[in-house]
C-alpha positions in Angstrom: -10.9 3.2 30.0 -9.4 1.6 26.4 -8.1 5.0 25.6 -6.2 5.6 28.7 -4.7 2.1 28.5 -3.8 3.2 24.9 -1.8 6.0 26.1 1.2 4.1 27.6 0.6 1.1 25.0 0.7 3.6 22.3 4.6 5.3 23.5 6.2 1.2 23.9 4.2 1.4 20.4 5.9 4.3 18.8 9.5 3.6 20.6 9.7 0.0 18.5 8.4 1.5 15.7 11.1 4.3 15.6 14.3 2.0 16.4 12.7 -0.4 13.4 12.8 2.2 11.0 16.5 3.4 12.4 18.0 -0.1 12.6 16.5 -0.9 8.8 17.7 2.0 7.3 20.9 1.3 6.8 20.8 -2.2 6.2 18.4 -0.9 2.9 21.3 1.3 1.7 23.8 -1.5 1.9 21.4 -4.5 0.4 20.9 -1.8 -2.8 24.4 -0.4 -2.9 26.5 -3.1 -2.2 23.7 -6.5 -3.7 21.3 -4.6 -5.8 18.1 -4.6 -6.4 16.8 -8.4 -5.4 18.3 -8.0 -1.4 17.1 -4.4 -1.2 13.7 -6.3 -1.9 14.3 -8.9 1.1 15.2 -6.2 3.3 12.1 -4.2 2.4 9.9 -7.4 3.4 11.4 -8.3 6.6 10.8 -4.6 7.3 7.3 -4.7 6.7 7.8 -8.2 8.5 8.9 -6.1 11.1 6.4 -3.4 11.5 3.5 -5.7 11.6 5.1 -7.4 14.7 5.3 -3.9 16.0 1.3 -3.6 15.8 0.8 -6.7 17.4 1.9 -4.3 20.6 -1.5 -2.6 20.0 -3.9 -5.7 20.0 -3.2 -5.3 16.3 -4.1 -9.1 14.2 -3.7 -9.3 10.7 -5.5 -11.8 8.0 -5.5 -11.9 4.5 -8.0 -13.9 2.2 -6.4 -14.7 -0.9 -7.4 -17.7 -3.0 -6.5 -16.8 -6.4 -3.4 -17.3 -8.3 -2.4 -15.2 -10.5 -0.3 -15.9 -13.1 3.8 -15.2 -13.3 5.1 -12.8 -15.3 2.6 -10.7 -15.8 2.2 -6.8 -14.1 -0.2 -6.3 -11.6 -2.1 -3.4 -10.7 -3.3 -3.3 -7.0 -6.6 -1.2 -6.9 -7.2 -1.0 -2.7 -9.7 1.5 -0.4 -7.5 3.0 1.9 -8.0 3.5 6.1 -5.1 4.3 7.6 -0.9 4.3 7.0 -1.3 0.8 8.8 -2.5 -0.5 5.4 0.8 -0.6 3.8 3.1 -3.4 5.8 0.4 -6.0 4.9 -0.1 -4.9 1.3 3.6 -5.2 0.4 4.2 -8.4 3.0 1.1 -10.8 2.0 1.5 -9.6 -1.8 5.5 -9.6 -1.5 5.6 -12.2 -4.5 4.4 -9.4 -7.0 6.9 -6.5 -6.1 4.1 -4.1 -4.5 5.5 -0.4 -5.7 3.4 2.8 -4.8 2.0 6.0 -5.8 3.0 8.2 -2.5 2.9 11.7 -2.1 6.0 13.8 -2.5 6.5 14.7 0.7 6.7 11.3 1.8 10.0 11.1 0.2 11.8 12.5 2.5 12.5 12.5 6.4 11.0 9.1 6.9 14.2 6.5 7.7 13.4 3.9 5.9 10.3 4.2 4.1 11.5 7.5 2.1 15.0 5.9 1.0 12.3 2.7 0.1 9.7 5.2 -1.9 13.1 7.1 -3.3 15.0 3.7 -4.4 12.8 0.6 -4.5 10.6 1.7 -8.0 7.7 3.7 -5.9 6.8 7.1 -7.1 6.7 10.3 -5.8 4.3 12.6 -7.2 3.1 16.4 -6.0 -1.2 16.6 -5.5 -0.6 19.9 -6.0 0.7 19.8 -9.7 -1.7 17.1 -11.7 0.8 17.8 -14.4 3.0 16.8 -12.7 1.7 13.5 -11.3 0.2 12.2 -14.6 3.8 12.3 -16.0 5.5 10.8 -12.8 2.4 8.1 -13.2 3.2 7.5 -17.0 7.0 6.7 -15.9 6.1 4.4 -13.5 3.8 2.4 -15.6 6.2 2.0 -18.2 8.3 0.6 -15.1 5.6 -1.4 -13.9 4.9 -2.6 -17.5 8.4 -3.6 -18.1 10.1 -5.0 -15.1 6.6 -6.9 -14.6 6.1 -5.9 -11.2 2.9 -4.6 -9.2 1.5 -1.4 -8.9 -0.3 -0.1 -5.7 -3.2 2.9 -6.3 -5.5 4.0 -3.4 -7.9 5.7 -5.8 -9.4 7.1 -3.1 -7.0 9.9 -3.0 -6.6 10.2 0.5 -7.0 8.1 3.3 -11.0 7.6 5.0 -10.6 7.8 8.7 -13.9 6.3 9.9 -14.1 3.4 7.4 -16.6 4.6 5.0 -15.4 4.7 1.2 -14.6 8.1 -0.7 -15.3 8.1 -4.3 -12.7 6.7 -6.9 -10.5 9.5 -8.2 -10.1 7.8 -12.4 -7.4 10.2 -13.5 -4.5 7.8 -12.0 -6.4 4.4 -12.8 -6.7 5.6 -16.1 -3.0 6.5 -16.8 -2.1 2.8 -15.2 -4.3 1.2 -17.2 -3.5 3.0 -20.7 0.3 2.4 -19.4 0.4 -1.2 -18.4 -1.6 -2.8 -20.7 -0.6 -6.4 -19.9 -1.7 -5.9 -16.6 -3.9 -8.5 -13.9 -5.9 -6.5 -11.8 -6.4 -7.3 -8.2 -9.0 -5.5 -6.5 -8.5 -5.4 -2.7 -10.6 -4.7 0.2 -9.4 -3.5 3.7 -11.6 -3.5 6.6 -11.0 -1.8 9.9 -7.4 -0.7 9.4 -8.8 2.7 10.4 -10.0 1.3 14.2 -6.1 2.0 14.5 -6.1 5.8 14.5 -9.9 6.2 16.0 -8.3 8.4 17.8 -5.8 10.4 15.9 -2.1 10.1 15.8 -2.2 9.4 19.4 -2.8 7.4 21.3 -3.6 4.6 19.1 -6.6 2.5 19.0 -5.9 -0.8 20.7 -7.1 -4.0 19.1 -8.0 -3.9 15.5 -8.5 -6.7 13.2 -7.0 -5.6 10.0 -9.1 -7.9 7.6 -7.6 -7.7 3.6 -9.8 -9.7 1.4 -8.0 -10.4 -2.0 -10.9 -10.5 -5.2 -10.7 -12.3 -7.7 -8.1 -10.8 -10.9 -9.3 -9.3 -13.6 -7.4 -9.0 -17.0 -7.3 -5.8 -17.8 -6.9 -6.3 -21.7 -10.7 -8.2 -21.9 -12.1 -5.0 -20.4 -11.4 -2.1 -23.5 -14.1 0.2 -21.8 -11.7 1.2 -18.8 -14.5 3.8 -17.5 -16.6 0.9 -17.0 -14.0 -1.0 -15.6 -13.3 1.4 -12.9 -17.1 1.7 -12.3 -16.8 -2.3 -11.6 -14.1 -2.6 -9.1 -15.2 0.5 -7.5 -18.2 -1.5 -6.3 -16.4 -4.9 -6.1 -14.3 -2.9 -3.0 -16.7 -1.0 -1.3 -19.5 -3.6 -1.4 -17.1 -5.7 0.7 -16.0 -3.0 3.3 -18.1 -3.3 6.6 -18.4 0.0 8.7 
């Protein structure tokens, strides 16, 4: 019965989802283009803003447990599990302070409105799976951004989203290059729990009436830790021993 209610939910779903991307499009080329970089950001955030109200269409609540400060001026890497494409709005709107930026895959980059003009032009990057030559450069890059614009770095060292909840191992190769590249960076480990009760399912029709819970641990300065394989080893089980399938 929940997934035949989920059918029409899901299409009023998608419709408000599509005219959100459309309508902030545009109004992202004109806050880079004609402001710069700081109203490109505020345009980004209502978006995300924006796309979380379009959840709420699907039962979909959001909370966030964060308690920890962290200092200004300082780069952050976000190290996160990853469930579903319905992990991203919260990431970047609860953690908007810290400039989230991601590591996406390339083909994201285009034919998305909005979110490939943000991956292409807000200080994401873009880097092809297919070519790890390819990516650890593209990664290098962006740390040195990350590093010297002090913003915040988003991995999913999972490499690919888990559909039913249940944690793949950490890919280190990208950690690694993020940590040898920002080296003045505050780790924040983050857990996401039942983000994935979204596309139980598939594409469509959507699950109705997930709880997204993001739990915020506590920062970890990255420059008391010189044995970054052991590092990884320790946030690795930070995340997954907080995830509940």
């Amino acid at each position: 019965m929940a997934k035949l209610l989920s059918y029409p939910i899901s299409i009023v779903y998608f419709i408000f989802f599509g005219i959100t991307l459309v309508v902030f499009h545009p109004l992202q080329w004109i806050a880079l283009n004609v402001f710069g970089y700081q109203a490109h950001k505020v345009v980004v955030d209502a978006l995300q803003f924006m796309l979380m109200r379009c959840q709420n269409i699907l039962g979909t609540r959001f909370s966030c447990n964060h308690e920890h400060k962290v200092p200004k001026g300082q780069p952050v890497i976000i190290v996160s599990n990853h469930q579903s494409m319905f992990d991203i709005p919260p990431i970047i709107w609860f953690l908007r302070r810290h400039h989230p930026k991601f590591i996406s895959k390339k083909e994201l980059g285009k034919g998305i409105p909005s979110v490939s003009y943000n991956l292409r032009h807000g200080g994401s990057v873009l880097i092809d799976r297919k070519d790890p030559k390819q990516a650890i450069a593209a990664i290098q890059k962006f740390a040195d951004y990350i590093e010297t614009n002090k913003r915040a770095a988003v991995i999913f060292p999972e490499g690919t989203r888990s559909r039913d909840g249940r944690p793949r191992p950490f890919q280190v190769k990208g950690l690694l290059t993020l940590f040898e590249g920002i080296p003045s960076a505050i780790i924040l480990p983050i857990t996401i729990n039942d983000s994935w009760k979204t596309i139980r399912y598939g594409k469509f029709p959507l699950g109705l009436g997930a709880h997204l819970k993001m739990k915020v641990h506590a920062p970890i300065v990255l420059k008391d830790h010189p044995d970054h394989q052991a590092l990884i080893k320790i946030i690795e089980t930070q995340i997954k021993d907080a995830i509940k399938v």
